[in-house]
N, C-alpha and C positions, 0 to 999 in steps of 0.2 A: 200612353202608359207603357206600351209594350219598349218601348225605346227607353225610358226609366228603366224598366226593371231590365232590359240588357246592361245598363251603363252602369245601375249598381250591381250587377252579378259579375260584372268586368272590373269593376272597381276592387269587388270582395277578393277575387281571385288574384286580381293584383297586386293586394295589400298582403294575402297570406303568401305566394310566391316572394315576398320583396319580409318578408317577415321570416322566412323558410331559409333565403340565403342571405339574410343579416345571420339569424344566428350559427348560419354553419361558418360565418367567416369570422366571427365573434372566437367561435370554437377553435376556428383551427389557431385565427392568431392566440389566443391562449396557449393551445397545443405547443406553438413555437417558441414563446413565452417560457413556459414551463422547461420544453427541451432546452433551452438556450441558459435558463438557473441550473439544469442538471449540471450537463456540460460543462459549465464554469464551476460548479462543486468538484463535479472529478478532476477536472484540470489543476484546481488548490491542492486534493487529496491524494495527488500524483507526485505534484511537486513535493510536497511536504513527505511524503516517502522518497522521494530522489534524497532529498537532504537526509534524511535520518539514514538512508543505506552509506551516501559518502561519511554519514561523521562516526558509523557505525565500521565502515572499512577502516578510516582510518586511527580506531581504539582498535581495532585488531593488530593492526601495524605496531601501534605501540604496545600491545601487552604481547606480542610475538618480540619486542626487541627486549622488553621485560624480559621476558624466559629464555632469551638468550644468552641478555650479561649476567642473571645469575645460574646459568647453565656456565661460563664461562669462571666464574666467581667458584663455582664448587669444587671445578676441574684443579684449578690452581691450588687449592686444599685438598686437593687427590680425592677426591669424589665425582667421579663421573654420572653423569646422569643423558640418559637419552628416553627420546620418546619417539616410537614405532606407532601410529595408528593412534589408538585407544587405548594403547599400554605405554606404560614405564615405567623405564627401568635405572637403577640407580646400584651402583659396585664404588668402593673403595678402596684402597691405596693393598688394601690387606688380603684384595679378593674377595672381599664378603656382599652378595648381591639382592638386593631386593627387586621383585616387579610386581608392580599393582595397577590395577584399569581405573582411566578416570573415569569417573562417574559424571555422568549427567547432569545430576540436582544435589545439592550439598544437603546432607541432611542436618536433622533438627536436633 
């Protein structure tokens, strides 16, 4: 009897240690699981901002070539127009000058 009840208190202990690192490996391949979807979400969410900054550089490219041929355009009808900072300025053929700050948000 004595030899039973060792072999099943060896058994018990055995099944709960073998149950104790099942689920810790369970857990962690989860854990890796999990971090390896993150990863690949931000790696998508990274790229897809790469794109939108290049297609974003390049509409500034062109509305800076905008405001230049018709910065160019006005000149030729003797209105000059320049723009310092967050100001501009606009003068014609007669001397007569205006400046005004762009604003931020267009209003309503």
């Amino acid at each position: 009897m004595d030899v039973l009840s060792l072999l099943n208190l060896l058994l018990t202990i055995g099944a709960i240690l073998g149950g104790v690192l099942a689920y810790r490996g369970g857990m962690a391949r989860t854990a890796n699981h999990i971090q390896e979807r993150v990863i690949n979400a931000l790696e998508a969410e990274l790229t897809g901002m790469r794109a939108r900054l290049e297609d974003m550089k390049a509409e500034n490219t062109r509305l800076s070539l905008i405001i230049d041929t018709i910065c160019v355009a006005l000149r030729r009808r003797g209105i000059a127009v320049s723009i310092d900072g967050d100001m501009v300025s606009i003068s014609d053929h007669s001397g007569a000058s205006t400046m005004a700050r762009i604003q931020e948000e267009q209003e309503r």
